[in-house]
N, C-alpha and C positions, 0 to 999 in steps of 0.2 A: 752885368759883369759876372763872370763864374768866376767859380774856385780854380785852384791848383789841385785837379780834382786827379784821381789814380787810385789801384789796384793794389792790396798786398796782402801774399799766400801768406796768410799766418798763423795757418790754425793747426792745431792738432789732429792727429788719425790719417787718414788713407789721404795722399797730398794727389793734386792733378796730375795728368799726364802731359808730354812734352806737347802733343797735338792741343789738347785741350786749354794748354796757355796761351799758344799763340793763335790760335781761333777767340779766344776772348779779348786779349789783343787787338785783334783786327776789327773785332768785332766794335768794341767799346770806345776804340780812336775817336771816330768818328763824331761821337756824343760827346766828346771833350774829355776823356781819360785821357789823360797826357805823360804818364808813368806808370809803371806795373814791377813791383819789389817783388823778387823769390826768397822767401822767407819759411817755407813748411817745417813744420817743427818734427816732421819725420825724417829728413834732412840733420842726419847725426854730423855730416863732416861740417855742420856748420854749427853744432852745436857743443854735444858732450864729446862727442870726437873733431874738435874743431882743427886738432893738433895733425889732424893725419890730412891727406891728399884725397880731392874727388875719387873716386874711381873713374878710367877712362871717358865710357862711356857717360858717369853722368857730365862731367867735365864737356865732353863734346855737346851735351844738349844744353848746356849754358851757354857754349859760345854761338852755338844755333839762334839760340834765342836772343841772345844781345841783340843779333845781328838783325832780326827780326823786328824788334822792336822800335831799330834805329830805322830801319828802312821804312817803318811807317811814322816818322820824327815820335818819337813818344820813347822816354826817357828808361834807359833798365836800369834796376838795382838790387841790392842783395844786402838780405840784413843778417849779419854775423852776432852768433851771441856767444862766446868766446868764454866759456861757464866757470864762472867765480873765478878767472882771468885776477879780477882785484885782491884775491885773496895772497898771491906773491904772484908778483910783477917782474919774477926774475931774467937773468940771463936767458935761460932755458924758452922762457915763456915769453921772450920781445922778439927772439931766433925764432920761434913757431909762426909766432905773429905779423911777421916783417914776410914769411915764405907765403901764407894764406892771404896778404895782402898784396903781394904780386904776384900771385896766380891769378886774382881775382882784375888785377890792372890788366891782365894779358888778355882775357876774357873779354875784356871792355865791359866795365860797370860806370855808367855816367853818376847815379847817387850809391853812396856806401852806409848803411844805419848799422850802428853798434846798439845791439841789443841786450842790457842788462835786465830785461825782465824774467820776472820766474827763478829767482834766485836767492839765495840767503844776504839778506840785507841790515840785522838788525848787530852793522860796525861800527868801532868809533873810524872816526876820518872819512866817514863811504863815499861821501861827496868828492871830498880830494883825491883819494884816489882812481875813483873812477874818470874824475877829470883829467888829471894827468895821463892817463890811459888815452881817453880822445885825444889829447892835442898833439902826443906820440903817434899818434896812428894820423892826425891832421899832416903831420911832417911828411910823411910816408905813402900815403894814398895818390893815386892820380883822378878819384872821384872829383868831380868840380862840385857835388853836394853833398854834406856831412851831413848824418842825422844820431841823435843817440834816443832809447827809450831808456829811461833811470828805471833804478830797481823798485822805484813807486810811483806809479804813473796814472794814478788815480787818487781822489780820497776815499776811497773805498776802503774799508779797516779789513777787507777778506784778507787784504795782501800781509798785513802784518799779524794775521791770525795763520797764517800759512808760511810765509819768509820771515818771521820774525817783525817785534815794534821797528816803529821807523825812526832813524834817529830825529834826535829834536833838529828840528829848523833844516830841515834836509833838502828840500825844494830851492830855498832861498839860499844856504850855501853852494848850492847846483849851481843852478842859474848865476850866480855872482862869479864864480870863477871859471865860468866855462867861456870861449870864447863867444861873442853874439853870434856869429857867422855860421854856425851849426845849429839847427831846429831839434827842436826836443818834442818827441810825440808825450800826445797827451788822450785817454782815453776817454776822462770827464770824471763828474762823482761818481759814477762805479763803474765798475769793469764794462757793465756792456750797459751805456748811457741810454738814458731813456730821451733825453734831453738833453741839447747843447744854449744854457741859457745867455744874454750878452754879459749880465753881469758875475755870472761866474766864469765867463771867458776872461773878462777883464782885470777879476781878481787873481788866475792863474797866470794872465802875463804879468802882472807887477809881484809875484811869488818868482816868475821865471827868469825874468829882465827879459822878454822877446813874448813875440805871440805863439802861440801853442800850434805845433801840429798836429792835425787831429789822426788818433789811430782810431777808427772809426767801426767799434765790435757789433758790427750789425751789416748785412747777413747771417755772421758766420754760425755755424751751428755745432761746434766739437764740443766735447766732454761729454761724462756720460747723460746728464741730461737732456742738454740742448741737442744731441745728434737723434732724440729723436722725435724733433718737428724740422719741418720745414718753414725756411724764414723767406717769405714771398711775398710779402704786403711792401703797399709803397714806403718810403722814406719820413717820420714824424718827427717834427722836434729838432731839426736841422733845416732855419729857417736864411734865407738868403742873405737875411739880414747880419746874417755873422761874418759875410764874405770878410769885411776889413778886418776883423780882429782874429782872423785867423792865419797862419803860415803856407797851408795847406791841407788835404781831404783828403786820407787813406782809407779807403775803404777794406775791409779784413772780411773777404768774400766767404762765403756759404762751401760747404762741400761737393755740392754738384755745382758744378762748372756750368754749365748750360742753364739750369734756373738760378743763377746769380747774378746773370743778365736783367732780370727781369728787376727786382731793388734797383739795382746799377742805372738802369734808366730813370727814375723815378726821382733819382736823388740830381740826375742830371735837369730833369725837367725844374724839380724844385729851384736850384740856381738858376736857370735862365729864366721862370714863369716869375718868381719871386711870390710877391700879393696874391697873383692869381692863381697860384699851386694849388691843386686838388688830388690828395693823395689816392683817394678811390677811383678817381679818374686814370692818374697816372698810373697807376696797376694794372686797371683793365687795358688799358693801350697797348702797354709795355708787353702784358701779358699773351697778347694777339701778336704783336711785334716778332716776340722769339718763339712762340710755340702754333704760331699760323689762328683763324679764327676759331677752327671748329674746338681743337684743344685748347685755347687759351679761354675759353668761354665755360668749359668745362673744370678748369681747374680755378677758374674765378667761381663759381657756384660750388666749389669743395675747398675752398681757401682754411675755412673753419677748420674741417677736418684734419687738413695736413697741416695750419700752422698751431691750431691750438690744442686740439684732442692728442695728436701724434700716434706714433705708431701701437703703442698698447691698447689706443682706445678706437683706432680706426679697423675696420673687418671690410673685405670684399672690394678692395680699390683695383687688386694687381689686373683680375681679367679687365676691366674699365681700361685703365691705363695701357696695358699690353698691346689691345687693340689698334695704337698710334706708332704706326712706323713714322717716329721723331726719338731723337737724342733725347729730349726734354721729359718723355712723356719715359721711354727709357732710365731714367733717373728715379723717377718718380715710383715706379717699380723696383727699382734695387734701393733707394731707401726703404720701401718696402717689407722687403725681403732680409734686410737689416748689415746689409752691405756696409755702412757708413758708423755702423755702432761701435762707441769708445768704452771702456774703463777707465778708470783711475787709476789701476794701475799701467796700463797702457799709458797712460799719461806721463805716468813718474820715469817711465824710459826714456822719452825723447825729449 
């Protein structure tokens, strides 16, 4: 039995293009991704400008895309992070609220996740009010699936070195007053898990009252460290055996679209193979799968290179790589050439 296994854009820096989602899409149905969230955090009308209107055109490549999605039964959704939203809840700010929530009903969004991550968290009440917040927005949504990420969604202490301590018993007041019928992502003990174990799955549902949905930081590669490897090895640490105690499997894809297929397989294999999952296997497979044999064989015999050395310490890849009329091998060179590189303060914008 698989997961409730799906896709969500949610990373930092240069976000995909409209082609490039629905080619992953199409792509990945098939293998059991059954959902795909637009979430890019470059994406201001959904974030610090949450208050204002798509712009035409992006507006029309959403409703493109819904429709795409649906045509291949595989579920869309959109995760609004509606920024420090909790800090007053007014008049002003239910009217904003209520407009971006029926734009987004017009669109046709099947799942809707409210996004309190990356924000200042260190309130009294924070739990309340951001509750209150969901269940107002529960009233209001025509999403048939709620999801929220809290403003701690790890134990990971980075978040409260950066947003501020977390309040006492934050999780556990969450989760008690929130209704069950909405899923709460959960990332793991740190922001990008190394490890999904049963027994700290088990202790985060009885912290949550409901089983965790996993926001799953692996591929992805933003900020300024991580953008510069590439995250291409099979799936570890996400054993089958978690299927029951889980809600769901979001995976928070890689910044080249075209090699994020290649994890995305690997983690599908691992649910169906179970026991007999073999991640170096399922690499190379996967790896031949999206980028044909002759390149996939060569980027399996440089995996080293591009996911652990990265780009400061790798010399003389681009003529190698350039040689391959593929999208894949394509990427491969524009990480390269450092196409995909973030800052921190780039960060702090979106």
């Amino acid at each position: 039995m698989t997961a409730d296994l799906g896709l969500i854009e949610g990373f930092y820096g240069k976000p995909w293009s409209w082609e490039a989602r629905g080619e992953a899409v199409a792509f990945l149905a098939p293998h059991g991704y059954r959902f795909y969230y637009y979430a890019p955090k470059a994406d201001g009308f959904l974030r610090r400008r949450w208050r204002e209107p798509h712009p035409p055109d992006m507006e029309k490549g959403l409703r493109q895309l819904s429709a795409h999605c649906r045509s291949l039964d595989v579920r869309f959704g959109v995760g609004l992070s509606p920024y420090e939203i909790y800090r007053s809840f007014d008049v002003e700010a239910r009217g904003a609220l209520a407009g971006k929530l029926a734009l987004l009903d017009s669109i046709g969004v099947d799942d809707l996740a409210i996004l309190f991550d990356d924000m200042r968290g260190d309130l009294p009440g924070l739990a309340e009010m951001q509750v209150d917040i969901l269940h107002w927005v529960r009233e209001r949504s025509k999403a048939t699936r709620l999801l929220v990420c809290p403003s701690y969604y790890t134990d990971d202490p980075i978040l409260d070195r950066f947003f501020g301590e977390r309040p006492a018993n934050y999780l556990e007041d969450f989760g008690r007053r929130l209704d069950p019928a909405i899923d709460i992502f959960w990332t793991g003990e740190e922001v990008c898990a190394r490890a999904f174990s049963p027994g700290h799955l088990a202790r985060v549902a009885a912290q949550l009252g409901r089983k965790p949905f996993l926001w799953d930081n692996y591929p992805v590669n933003d900020g300024p460290v991580m953008s510069q490897f590439l995250h291409l090895r099979g799936f570890t640490g996400r054993p089958a055996s978690i299927r029951p105690q889980i809600a769901g499997h979001a995976v928070n894809v890689a910044s080249q679209p075209v090699l994020s297929r290649i994890p995305a397989l690997t983690l599908a294999d691992s649910y169906r193979l179970g026991d007999n999952y073999e991640y170096g296997a399922a690499f190379a497979r996967a790896a031949e799968t999206i980028l044909g044999t002759e390149l996939g064989r060569l980027v399996r015999g440089d995996l080293m290179l591009l996911q652990d050395l990265g780009i400061e310490r790798v010399q003389g890849l681009q003529e190698r790589y350039a040689a391959f009329d593929h999208p894949g091998a394509r990427e491969i060179v524009a990480w390269l050439d450092g196409v995909w590189r973030i800052t921190r303060e780039e960060m702090s914008t979106q």
